[in-house]
matplotlib code that plots the C-alpha trace (Angstrom):
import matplotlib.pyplot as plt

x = [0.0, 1.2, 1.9, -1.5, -3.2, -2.5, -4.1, -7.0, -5.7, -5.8, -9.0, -8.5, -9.5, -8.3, -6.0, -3.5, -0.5, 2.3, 6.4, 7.8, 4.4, 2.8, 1.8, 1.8, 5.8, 6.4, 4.6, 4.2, 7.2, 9.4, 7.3, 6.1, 10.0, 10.2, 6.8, 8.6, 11.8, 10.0, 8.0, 11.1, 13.4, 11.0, 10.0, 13.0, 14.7, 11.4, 11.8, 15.6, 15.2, 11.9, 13.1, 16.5, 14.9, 12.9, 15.3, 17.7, 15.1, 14.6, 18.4, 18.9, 15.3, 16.3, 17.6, 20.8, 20.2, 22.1, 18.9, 17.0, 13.4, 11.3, 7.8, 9.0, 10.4, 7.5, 5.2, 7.3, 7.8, 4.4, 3.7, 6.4, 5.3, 1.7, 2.4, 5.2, 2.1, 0.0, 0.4, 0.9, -2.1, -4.3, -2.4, -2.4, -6.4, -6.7, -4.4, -6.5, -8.2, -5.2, -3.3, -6.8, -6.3, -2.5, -2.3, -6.1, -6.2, -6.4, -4.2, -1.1, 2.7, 2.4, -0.5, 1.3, 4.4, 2.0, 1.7, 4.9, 6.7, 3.9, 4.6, 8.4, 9.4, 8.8, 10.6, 13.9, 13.6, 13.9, 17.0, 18.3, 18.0, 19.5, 22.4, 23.6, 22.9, 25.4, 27.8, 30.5, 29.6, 33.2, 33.4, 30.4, 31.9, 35.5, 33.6, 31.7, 34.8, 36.5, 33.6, 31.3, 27.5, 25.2, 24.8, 28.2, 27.8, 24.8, 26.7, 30.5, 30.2, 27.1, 26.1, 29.9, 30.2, 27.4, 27.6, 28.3, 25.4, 23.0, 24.1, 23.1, 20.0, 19.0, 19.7, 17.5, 14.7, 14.6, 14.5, 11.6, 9.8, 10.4, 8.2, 5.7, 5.3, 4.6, 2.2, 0.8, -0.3, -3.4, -5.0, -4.0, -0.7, 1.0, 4.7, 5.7, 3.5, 0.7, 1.4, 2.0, -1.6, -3.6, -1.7, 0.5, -2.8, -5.6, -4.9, -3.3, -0.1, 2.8, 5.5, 4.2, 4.7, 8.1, 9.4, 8.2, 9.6, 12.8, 13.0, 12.2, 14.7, 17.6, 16.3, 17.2, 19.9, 21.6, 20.4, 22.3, 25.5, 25.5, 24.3, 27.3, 29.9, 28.9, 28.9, 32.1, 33.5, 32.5, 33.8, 36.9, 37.2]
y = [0.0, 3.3, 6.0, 8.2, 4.6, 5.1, 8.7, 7.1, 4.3, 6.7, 8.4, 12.1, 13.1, 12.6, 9.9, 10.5, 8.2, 10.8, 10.2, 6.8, 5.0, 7.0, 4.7, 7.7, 8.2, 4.4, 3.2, 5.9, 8.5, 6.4, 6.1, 9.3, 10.3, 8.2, 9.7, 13.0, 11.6, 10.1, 13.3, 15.8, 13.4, 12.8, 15.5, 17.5, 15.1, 15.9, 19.9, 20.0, 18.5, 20.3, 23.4, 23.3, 23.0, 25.9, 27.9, 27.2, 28.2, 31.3, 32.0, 31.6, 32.9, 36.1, 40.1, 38.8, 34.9, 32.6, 32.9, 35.6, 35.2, 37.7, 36.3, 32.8, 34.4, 36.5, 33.4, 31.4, 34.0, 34.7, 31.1, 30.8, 33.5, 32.9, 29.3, 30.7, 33.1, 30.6, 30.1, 26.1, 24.8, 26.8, 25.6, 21.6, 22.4, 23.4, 20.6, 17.8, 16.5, 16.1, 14.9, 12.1, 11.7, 10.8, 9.4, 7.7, 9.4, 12.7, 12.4, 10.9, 11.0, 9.9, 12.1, 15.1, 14.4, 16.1, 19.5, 19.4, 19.0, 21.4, 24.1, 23.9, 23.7, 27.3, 28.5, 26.4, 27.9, 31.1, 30.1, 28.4, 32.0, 33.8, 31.1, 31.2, 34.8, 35.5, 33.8, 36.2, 37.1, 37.1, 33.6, 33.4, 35.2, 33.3, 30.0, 31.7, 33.0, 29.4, 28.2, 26.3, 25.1, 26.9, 23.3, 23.0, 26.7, 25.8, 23.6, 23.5, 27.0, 28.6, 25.5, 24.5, 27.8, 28.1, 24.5, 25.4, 28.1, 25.3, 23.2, 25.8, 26.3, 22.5, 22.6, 25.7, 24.0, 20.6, 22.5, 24.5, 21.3, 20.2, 23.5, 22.5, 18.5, 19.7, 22.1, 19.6, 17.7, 20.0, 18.7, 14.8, 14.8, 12.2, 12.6, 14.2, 17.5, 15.5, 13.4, 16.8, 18.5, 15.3, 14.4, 17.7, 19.9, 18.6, 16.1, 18.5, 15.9, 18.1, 15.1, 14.5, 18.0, 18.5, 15.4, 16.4, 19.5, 18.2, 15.7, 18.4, 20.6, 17.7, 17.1, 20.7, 20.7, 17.3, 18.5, 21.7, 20.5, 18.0, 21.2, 22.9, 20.5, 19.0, 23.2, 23.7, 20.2, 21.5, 25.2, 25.4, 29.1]
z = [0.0, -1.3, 1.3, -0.5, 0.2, 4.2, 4.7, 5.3, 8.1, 11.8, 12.7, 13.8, 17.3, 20.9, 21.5, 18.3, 18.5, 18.7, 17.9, 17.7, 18.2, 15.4, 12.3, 10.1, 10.6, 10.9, 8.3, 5.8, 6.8, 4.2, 1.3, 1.2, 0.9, -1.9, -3.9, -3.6, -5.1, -7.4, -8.1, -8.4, -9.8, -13.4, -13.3, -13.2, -16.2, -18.3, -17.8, -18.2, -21.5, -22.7, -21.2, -22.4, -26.3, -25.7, -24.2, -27.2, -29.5, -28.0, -28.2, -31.6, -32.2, -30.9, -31.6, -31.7, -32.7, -34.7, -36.9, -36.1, -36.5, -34.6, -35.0, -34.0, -30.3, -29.8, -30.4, -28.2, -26.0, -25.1, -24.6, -21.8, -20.3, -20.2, -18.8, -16.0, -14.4, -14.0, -9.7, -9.5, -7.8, -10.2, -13.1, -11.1, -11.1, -14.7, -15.7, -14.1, -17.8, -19.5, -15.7, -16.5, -20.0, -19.9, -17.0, -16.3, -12.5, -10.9, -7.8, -7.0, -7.8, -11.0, -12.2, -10.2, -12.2, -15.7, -14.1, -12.6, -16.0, -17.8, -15.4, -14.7, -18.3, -19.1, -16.2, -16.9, -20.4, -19.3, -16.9, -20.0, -22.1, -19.6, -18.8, -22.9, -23.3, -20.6, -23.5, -24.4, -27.6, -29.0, -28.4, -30.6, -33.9, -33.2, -33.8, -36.4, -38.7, -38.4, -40.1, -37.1, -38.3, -35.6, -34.2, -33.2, -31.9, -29.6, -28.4, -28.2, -27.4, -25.8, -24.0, -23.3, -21.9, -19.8, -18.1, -15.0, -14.6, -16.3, -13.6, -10.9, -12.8, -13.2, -9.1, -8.6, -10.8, -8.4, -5.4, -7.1, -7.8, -4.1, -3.4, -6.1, -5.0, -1.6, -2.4, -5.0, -1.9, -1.0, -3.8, -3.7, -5.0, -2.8, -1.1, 1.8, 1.5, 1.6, 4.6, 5.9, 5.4, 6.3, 9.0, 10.1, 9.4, 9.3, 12.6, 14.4, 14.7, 15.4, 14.9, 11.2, 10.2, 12.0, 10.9, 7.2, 7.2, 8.2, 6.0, 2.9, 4.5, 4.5, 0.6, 0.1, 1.3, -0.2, -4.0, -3.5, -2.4, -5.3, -7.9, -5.8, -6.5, -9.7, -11.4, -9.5, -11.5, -14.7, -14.4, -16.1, -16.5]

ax = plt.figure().add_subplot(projection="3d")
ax.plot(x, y, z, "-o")
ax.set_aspect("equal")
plt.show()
């Protein structure tokens, strides 16, 4: 049984179990860890790699593109932007036919995992645009006079170039998506922010929500040291 499976298993009211004897953080403390893994890890691979297309094509797209082409950017553009105000458990709400469709449920990690990836892409994109526009431009031309095809321009030079800040944007986007998953649990979506509000919340079971929040915290913490070293290992200005 799945830890979304166990929300129902304790009745609320007087006579909680609390701290060690607590079936919610015996039982279901684990699992729920591993939903918002789960959750952040896919979902994460599946932005980076949307994301990193989009944000390309609005590189070269743009003023001062490999190929400029303005009503491609705009178009883009617009779209990004449009999906990047949407606040996430709006967008999680509006989502739910095609989270149904693709998916054949509403709630839990899996069908949180749609909306994750639908929302985050955009916002990696723009990370992505900023990251290779950063590119010194110089470096650009140089690999344009000795004859480079813009694909080897994108990237053996503006992608090559910008690694490291990628890296610290690919970081910045997981711990994003931890925010997201555990807000994602209001409405269903599994992992540790729903254990959280069902059990931290709506129980009134203090050790759920400390231990929760801790363990999100420790999450956080572990994916930026790794973004830390791993954009520190490919730096080699």
């Amino acid at each position: 049984m799945n830890a979304v499976a166990h929300l129902a298993v304790l009745p609320a009211g007087k006579g909680d179990p609390t701290w060690l004897d607590n079936p919610a953080l015996t039982t279901q403390f684990l699992p729920a860890i591993w939903e918002t893994l789960f959750m952040v890890g896919l979902s994460t691979l599946c932005s980076v790699i949307i994301g990193m297309g989009i944000g390309l094509l609005l590189v070269q797209t743009g003023k001062n593109g490999l190929t400029p082409n303005k009503p491609v950017y705009q178009g883009v553009s617009v779209v990004v932007n449009v999906i990047r105000s949407l606040p996430f458990i709006i967008g999680i709400i509006m989502l739910i036919p095609l989270t149904k469709a693709l998916v054949g449920k509403s709630s839990g990690s899996m069908a949180t995992v749609v909306p994750l990836i639908i929302l985050s892409a955009p916002f990696f994109a723009r990370l992505v645009e900023t990251n290779l526009l950063a590119v010194d431009h110089g470096k650009i031309e140089a690999a344009q006079m000795m004859g480079a095809s813009n694909r080897q321009i994108r990237w053996g030079v503006l992608v090559r170039e910008a690694l490291p800040s990628l890296v610290q944007s690919i970081t910045t986007l997981a711990i994003t998506l931890i925010g997201y998953s555990a807000m994602a649990g209001a409405v269903g979506g599994g992992g540790l922010g729903q254990m959280a509000i069902s059990y931290g919340y709506n129980r009134w079971q203090d050790d759920v929500m400390i231990s929760t929040v801790l363990a999100i915290i420790m999450i956080v913490q572990v994916i930026q040291m790794i973004g830390d070293a791993i954009s520190r290992l490919v730096d080699h200005r």
